[in-house]
Each structure stands twice: as C-alpha cells, then as structure tokens.
C-alpha positions in Angstrom: 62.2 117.1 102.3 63.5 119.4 99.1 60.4 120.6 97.2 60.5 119.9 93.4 60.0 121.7 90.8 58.6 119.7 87.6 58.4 120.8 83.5 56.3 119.0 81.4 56.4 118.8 77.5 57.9 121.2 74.8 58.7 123.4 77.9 60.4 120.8 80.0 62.9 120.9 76.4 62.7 124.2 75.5 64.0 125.0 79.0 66.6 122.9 78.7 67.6 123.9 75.6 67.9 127.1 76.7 70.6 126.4 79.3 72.6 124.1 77.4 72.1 127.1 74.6 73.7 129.4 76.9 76.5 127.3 77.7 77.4 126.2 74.4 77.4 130.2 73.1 79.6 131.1 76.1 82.1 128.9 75.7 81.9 128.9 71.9 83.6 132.1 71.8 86.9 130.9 73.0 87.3 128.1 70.2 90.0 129.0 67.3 93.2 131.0 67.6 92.1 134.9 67.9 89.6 132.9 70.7 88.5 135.3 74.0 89.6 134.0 77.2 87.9 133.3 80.6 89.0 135.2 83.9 87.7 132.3 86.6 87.2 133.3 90.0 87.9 129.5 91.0 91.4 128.8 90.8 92.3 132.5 89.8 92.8 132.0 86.4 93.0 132.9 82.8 92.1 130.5 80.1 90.4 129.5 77.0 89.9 126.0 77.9 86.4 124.6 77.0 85.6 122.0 79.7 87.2 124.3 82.4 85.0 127.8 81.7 81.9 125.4 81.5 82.6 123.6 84.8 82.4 127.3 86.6 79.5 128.4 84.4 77.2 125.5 85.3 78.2 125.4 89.1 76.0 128.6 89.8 76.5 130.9 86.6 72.7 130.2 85.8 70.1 131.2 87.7 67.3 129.2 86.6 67.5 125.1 87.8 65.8 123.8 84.5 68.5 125.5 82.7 70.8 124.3 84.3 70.2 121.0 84.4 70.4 121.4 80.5 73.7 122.8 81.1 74.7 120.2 83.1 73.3 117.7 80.6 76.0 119.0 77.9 78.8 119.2 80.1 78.5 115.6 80.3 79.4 115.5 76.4 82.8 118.1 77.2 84.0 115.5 80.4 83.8 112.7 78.6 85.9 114.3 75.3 88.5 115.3 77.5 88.6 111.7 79.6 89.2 110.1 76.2 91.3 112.5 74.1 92.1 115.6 76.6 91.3 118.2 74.1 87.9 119.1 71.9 86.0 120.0 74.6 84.6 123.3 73.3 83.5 121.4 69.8 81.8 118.8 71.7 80.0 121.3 73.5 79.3 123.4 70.6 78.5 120.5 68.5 75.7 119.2 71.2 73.9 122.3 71.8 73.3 122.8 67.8 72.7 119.1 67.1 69.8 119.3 70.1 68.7 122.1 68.8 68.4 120.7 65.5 67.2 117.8 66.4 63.7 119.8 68.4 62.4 121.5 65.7 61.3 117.6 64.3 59.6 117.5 67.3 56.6 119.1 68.8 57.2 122.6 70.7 55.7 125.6 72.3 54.0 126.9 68.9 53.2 123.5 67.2 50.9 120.6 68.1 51.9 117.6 66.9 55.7 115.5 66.0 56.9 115.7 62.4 59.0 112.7 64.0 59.0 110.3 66.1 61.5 110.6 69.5 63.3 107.3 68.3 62.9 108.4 64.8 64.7 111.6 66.0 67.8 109.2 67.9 68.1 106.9 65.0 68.7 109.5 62.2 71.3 111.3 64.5 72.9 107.7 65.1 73.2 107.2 61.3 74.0 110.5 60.4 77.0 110.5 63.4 78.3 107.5 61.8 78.2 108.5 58.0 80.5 111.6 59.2 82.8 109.4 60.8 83.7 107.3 58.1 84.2 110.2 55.5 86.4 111.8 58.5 88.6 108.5 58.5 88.5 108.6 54.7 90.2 112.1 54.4 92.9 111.1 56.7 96.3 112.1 56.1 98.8 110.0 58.9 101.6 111.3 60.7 104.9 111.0 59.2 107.3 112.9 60.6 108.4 115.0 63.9 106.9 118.4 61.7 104.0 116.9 61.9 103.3 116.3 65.2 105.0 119.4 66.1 102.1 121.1 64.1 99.2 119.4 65.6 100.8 120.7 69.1 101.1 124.1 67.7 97.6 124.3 66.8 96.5 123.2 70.4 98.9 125.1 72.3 99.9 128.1 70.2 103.3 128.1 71.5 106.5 127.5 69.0 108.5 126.4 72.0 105.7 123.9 73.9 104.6 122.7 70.6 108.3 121.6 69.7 108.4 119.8 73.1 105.6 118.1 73.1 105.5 116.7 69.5 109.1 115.7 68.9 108.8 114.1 72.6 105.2 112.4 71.3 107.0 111.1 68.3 110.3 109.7 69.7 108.1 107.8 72.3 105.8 106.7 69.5 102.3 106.0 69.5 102.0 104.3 72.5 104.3 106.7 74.4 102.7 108.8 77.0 103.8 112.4 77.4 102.4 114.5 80.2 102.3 118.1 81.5 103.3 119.1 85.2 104.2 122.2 87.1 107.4 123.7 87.7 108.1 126.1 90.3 110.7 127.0 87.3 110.9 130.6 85.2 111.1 128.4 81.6 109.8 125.0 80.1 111.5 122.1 79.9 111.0 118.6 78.9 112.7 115.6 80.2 112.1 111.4 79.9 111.6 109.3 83.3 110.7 105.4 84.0 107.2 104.7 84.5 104.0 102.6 83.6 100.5 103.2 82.8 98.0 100.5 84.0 94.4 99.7 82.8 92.7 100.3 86.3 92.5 103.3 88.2 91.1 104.1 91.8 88.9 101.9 93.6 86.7 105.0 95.5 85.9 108.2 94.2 86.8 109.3 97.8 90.8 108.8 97.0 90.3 111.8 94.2 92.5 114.7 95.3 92.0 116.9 91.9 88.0 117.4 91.1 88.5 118.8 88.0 90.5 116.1 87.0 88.3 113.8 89.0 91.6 112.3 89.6 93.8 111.0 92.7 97.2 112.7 92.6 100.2 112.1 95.2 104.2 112.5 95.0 106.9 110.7 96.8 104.7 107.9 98.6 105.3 104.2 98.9 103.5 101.5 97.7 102.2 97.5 98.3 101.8 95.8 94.9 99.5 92.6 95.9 96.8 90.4 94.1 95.0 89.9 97.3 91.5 90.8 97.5 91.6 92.7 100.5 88.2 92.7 103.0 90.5 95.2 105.4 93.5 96.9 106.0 94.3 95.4 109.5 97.2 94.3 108.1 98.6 96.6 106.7 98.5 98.3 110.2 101.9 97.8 111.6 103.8 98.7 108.7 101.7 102.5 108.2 103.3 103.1 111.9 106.7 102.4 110.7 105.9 104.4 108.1 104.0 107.6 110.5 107.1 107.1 112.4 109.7 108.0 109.3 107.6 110.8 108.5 105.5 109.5 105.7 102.2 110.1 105.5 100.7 108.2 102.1 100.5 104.3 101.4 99.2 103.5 98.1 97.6 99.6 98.2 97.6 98.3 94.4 95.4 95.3 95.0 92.9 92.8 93.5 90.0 94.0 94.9 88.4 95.5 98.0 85.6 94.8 100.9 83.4 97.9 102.0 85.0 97.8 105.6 88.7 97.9 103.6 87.5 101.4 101.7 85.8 102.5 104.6 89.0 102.6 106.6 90.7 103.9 103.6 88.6 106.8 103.2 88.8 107.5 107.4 92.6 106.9 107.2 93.2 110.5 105.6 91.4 112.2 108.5 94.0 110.7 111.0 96.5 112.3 109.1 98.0 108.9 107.3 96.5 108.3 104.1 95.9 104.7 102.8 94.7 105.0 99.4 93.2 102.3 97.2 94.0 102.0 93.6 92.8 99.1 91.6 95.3 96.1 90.3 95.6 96.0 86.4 92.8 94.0 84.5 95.0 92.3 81.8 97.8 90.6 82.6 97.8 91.5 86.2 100.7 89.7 87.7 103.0 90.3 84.8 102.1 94.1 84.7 103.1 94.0 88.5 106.5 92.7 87.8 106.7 95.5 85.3 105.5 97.7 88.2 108.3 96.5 90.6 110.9 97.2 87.7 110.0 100.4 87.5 109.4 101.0 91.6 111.1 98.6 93.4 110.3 96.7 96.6 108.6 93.5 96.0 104.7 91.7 94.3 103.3 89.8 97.2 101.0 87.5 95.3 98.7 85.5 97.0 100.3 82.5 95.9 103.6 83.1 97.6 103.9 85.4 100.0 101.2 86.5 103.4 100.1 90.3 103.4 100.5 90.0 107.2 104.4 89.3 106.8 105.1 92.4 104.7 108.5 94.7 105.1 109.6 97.9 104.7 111.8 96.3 102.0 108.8 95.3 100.1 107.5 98.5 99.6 108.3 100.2 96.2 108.3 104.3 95.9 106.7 106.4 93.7 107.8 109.6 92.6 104.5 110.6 91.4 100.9 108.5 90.9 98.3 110.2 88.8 94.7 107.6 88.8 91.5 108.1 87.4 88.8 105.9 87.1 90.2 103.8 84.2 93.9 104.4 84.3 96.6 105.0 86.4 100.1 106.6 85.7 103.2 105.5 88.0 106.2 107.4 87.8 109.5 105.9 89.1 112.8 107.1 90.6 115.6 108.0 87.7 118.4 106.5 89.2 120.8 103.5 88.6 119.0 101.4 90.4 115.8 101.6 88.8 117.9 101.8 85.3 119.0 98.4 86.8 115.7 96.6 87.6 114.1 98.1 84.4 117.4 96.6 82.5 116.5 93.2 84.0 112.7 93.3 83.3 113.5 94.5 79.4 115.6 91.3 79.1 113.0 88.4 80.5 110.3 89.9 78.8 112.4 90.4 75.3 113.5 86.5 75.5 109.6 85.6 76.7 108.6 87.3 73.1 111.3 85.0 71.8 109.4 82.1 71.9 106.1 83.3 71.7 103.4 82.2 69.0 101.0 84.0 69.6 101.0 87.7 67.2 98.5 89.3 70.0 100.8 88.4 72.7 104.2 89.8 70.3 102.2 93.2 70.4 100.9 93.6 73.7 104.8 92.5 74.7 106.0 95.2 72.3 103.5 97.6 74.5 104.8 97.2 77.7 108.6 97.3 76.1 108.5 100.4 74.8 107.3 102.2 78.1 109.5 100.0 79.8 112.3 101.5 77.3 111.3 104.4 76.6 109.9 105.8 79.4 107.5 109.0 79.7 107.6 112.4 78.0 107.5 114.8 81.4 106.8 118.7 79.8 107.4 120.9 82.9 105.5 123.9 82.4 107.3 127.1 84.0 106.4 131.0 84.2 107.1 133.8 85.5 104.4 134.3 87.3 101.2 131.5 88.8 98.7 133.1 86.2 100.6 132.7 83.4 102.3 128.9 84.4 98.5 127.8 84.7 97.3 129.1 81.5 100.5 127.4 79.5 99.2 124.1 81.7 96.0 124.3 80.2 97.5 124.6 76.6 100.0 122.2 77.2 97.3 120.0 78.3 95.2 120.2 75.3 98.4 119.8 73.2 99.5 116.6 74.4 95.8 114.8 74.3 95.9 116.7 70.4 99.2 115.1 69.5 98.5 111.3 70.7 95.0 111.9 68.8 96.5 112.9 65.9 99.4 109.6 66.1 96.8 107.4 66.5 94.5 108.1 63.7 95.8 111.3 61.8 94.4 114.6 60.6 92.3 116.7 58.3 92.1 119.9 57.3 91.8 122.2 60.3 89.1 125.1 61.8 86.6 123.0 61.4 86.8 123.0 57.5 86.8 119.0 57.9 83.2 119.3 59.2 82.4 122.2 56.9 83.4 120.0 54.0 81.4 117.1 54.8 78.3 119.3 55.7 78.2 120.9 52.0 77.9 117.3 50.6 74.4 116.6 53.2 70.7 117.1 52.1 69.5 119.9 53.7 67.0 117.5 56.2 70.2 116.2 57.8 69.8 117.1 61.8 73.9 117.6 61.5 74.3 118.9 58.7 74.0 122.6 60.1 75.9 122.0 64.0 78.7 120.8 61.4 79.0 124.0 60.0 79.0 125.8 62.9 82.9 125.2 64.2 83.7 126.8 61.1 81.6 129.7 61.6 82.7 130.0 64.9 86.6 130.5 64.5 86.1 132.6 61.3 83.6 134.8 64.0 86.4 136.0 66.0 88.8 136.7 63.6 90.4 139.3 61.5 88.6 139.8 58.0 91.5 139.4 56.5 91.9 135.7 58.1 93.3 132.9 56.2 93.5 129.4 57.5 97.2 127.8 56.4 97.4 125.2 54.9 99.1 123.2 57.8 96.7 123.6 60.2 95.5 119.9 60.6 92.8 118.6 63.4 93.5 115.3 64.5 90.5 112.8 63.3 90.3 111.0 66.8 89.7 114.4 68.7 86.5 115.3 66.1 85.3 111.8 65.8 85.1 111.5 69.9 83.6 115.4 70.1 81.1 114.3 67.8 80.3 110.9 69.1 79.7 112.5 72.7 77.9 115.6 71.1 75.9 113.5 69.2 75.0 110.9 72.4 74.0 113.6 75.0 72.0 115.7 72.1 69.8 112.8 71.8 69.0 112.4 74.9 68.6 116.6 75.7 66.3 116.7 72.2 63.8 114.6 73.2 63.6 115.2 76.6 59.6 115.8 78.0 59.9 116.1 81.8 62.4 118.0 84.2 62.8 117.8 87.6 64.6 119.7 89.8 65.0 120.5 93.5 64.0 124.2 94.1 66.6 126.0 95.1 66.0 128.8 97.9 65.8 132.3 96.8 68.9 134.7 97.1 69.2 136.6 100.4 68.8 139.7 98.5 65.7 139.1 97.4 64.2 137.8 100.4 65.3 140.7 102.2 63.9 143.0 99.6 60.4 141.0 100.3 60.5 141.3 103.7 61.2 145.3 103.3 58.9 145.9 100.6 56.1 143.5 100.5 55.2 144.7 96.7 58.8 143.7 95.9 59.1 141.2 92.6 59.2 137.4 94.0 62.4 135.4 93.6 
C-alpha cells in the first residue's frame, strides 16, 4: 500500500501554488512572436507550443509531489483550451496561475490568520468577473470579411507567410463550418490539397483505442470499416469477416456502432495484441442513420441498420474504406478515397439530401442540411506539412496546428486587437479589487518581455475572441478550484537512486 503524504491549510495552497507557479512562468516565456522555444527530450523536438512543453514539464520536471499536483491541476485548464479551439494554451495557463494567485491573497495564508473572504465568496467574484470580460470581448469584435483576414489570424499563429496563406484562404473557401487539418508529409515543401470526408459528433468508445496520447486521440490510415446501429454486446460476429480480412493483409477494422457491451470492448482492446485490431468508435448522436448514409457517400460499402439487414450476414462488399480516421472523445474525422467513384456516391448523396431541404419546414432542419452539404461539397482543407529535415517538419506541425484551431476561432466569432492588448484594455477599465484585473494584464506584459525595446505591435495583429474567451473560461474554472484548495494528497514517491545510495555511503548524507 502507497504511503501518503498529506498538506493541510494555507500550505496545502501555497504548495500548490507554487507548482502551478512554476509551470505557468516556464511556459510563459514562449507566448508572443520573439517567444523562446523548448528542446523536448520526448519526441525530439523543438517548439514553442504551450500545452506540449507543459505536458513534459509536469511528467517529472518537478521534484516535489504537492507541486506537482498544482501543476497538474493547471494543465487541466491548457488540455481543455486546445480540445475546444487547438490554440491558447500558454494564455490559459498563464491566465490560471495569476488568477489563483490572485484569488489567495483574499484568503487566509502562511502569515495571516483569518479570510478577508469567504472560499465561495472567492468562486463567485471570479465567476462574475470571467463573465463581465467576456461580453466586453464580444463587444469589441470586429468579424471576418475577407481571405486577408483569415490569412492574418494564421499568420499570427504560425508565423509563416506561406502556411498562413494555406491555411486561411483554405479556412475561408470551406467557410465556417469547413474543417481544415494539418498532417505530415514525408515531402521537402508544404502543400495544401481538398479531399471528401465527414466529421461526426461522437468519438471513441474506450480510451484503450487512443493511438496518439498527446492528442489523447485514436489515429489509423487505410482501414476498412462496418457502419451499423446495432448495439453490439460482442464482436463474435464480426469474426469471420476479420479473417477474410487477416488473410488480405489487413490488419485494422473500425466498428462505427450504436453502442457497446463490456465483453464487446474487452475483446476490442485484446484484439490489437493478436495482431488484428478491432477498434470501436461511437455512432453519431444526432441524426444517426442519416449521418451514416452521409458516411457511406463518402466511404462506400454499405449501413447495416438494425432494421434491415443482420450483422451476422455481413460482406466484404459492405465494408467501406477509410483513407484516414482521426477520433477523440467527442468527434471523429473520416477521410475518404478521392476518386470517381467516391465523386460518384457523394454526387448522389448531395442530390437526395438537396431535394429533402426542398420540402422541408422546418429552418433548424434547412441549417443543419446546409451543414452536412457543405462538407459533403466541399470537402476538407488537408495542409501537408513538409521539411527538410524531422525537426523542423514537427515544429511547422505544431504551428500549423495552432493556426488552423486560430483561424476557425477567429470565423466563428472574430477578433480584437492582438498581444494581449484586448485583455490589457479591458483590465485598465477594472477597480483595482478585481481578482482579474491584474492576470489580464499579464499576456501583455509577457510578449512585450521578450521583445526588442523598440517593439511595436501592428496594427493587424488580431486575436480571435473564441480562443481568449475559452483560455479564460478554463483559466478562470481550474483557478477557482487551485485558490481555495485546503488539503493535498499525494502518494509519496520513492527517493532517487542517487540519493539513496549517497545515504547508504554516508549515513550523515542530506535525506531525500
């Protein structure tokens, strides 16, 4: 049994704050564009994404497990930024950190005996004070209007004239609801090209499927797949069909289906260790038998619904292929082949469901038609990110990365003005009591830091609304909860080698 080790009161917080402190000023360093960058031993990389330098930081870059825990605390606010908007994960973390550590000093510490406030006196005022900013963020707002813009709010993400030009002119022809996404090439140069493909409102159906940790997503190429709406209690079915499969040298089925038993995701998750993967994704929530028909346009083979059709008389032929599957827990991404007869079936498919919006009533139903249309039309933006060499193809990825979650952000909901002069702005107009009023300031601070004295912030820069509203939304969420925090516990870790060697050599020797 793991001993524990266990903080009480303003040092159970002030320990915490510490590490999430610590964090927060490491990574804070890289925000802005004369920003340092991070040489990572995992992955072997360079890069001055947020999220990323934090991950390696907290997973054994601090000694002590209080702080860490605090560390680990405010990470939380960075993953959940870049699940919803792929970029601002150094402001969130930034952001959190100085909101927490605003938010102690109304509480009782070390030095001082007593609470100026109250705990939930101390939630509540960040609450209202989180939601004041966001409505005078929405109120500067300026929209998009043109390719030049978008191509801007790239360029401030990616810092690349070519990327950023890829990325927001393909954002904009797709329009808002387009999906553009950065991959790999084994390429020298970037390149950006449009496929068939559909994104779905459900993602994997175990955390065991997930192939890319950081990501925390499941990513395959090239594998077939059964579209059903049977809620499946086991695979047996599906048995004979995987041989055929073994036999043509494939070695991945995806199952997008209903639902699942524990003895179906048990086999699932055992399936990968005999060397033929069954993976489990989730069926879509809304409009789950139509968005498989859309899912067949785009990937052939056939929907066995329950209805219709018996899982135990499935063919080869009713298998569709994907070219690539990306899932995470609330989405999934299915790319198609780009050939003439996928430009067939997604011809057909574009035609019922035009003539269905024909004679609907309904305005809800018109849009969430004109939704699936236009990435059955349009297709997705695919950025392929090439180098000359692996270092320098991963650090673009990054970039890319951020740039594409920057320019849907700044589609959906627009911009302000940019290096955190937004925030600035809005924290010269708050009473000097306000627990944000000096975190806001910070971002600012922090990109002026770093650069030249002679540094002046064009006019064009623009930050898109939806990536500081979620940055602060999470900041302000996981600061609440790190603020007022009055017990820790923590397994106790065992003491490096070194030091107990050092112990056993010279019994006088410092204690780990």
């Amino acid at each position: 049994m793991k001993r524990k080790k266990v903080l009480v009161g303003a040092k159970a917080r002030s320990e915490l704050l510490k590490g999430a402190t610590f964090l927060a000023d490491a990574v804070a360093m890289t925000i802005g564009p004369y920003g340092k960058n991070a040489a990572l031993q995992k992955g072997e990389e360079i890069t001055n994404d947020g999220v990323t330098i934090a991950r390696e930081i907290v997973d054994g870059g601090i000694s002590d497990e209080h702080q860490t825990r605090g560390a680990r605390m405010l990470l939380e606010a960075a993953t959940h930024t870049e699940e919803i908007n792929g970029d601002g994960t150094t402001t969130a973390l930034v952001l959190a950190a100085a909101i927490a550590k605003s938010a102690s000093k109304y509480l009782s510490s070390e030095d001082t005996i007593g609470f100026q406030k109250t705990p939930s006196e101390v939630v509540a005022q960040i609450d209202r004070e989180c939601k004041e900013v966001i409505a005078k963020l929405l109120d500067m707002a300026t929209p998009i209007k043109s390719k030049a813009d978008l191509v801007k709010s790239a360029l401030v993400s990616v810092e690349n004239d070519e990327l950023a030009k890829m990325i927001g002119e393909t954002q904009f022809d797709l329009g808002k609801e387009g999906i553009v996404m950065a991959e790999d090439t084994a390429e020298k140069t970037c390149s950006v090209k449009v496929i068939p493909g559909v994104r779905t409102d459900n993602g994997f159906a175990t955390s065991g499927s997930i192939t890319d940790m950081a990501a925390q997503a499941y990513i395959v190429e090239n594998t077939k797949v059964v579209l059903t709406n049977y809620v499946l209690q086991d695979i047996n079915a599906l048995i004979p069909i995987s041989e055929q499969l073994v036999k043509q040298g494939i070695r991945t089925l995806v199952i997008v289906a209903r639902a699942y038993g524990e003895t179906a995701i048990r086999q699932c998750i055992e399936s990968s260790k005999k060397g033929f993967a069954v993976v489990p994704l989730n069926a879509p929530y809304i409009d789950q038998a139509e968005i498989m028909k859309d899912l067949v346009a785009v990937l052939g083979g056939r929907f066995i619904n329950v209805e219709a059709s018996k899982l135990d008389d499935i063919q080869l032929s009713d298998l569709g292929f994907a070219k690539k599957i990306t899932a995470r827990r609330w989405d999934t991404i299915f790319v198609g082949m780009d050939d003439v007869t996928a430009e067939a079936r997604i011809k057909g498919r574009i035609t019922e469901l035009k003539n269905k919006r024909s004679k609907e009533v309904s305005e809800f139903e018109k849009k969430n038609l004109d939704r699936r249309l236009a990435q059955l039309q349009k297709g997705f933006g695919i950025v392929q990110i090439g180098a000359e060499t692996v270092l320098k193809c991963k650090y673009l990825k990054r970039k890319a990365d951020d740039a594409v979650g920057a320019v849907k952000a700044a589609f959906s909901e627009g911009t302000v003005k940019g290096a955190g002069l937004a925030f600035k702005e809005i924290a010269d107009t708050m009473p000097e009591d306000s627990i944000l009023k000096r975190p806001l300031e910070l971002i600012h601070e922090n990109i002026m830091a770093s650069a030249p004295k002679d540094f002046v912030i064009a006019e064009w820069v623009r930050d898109p609304v939806s990536i500081l509203r979620v940055a602060l939304e999470q900041a302000c969420s996981i600061a609440a909860t790190l603020s007022t925090a009055e017990i820790s516990v923590v397994d106790e870790t065992k003491p490096p080698f070194d030091n107990l060697l050092r112990s056993m050599l010279d019994p006088n020797a410092p204690q780990a």
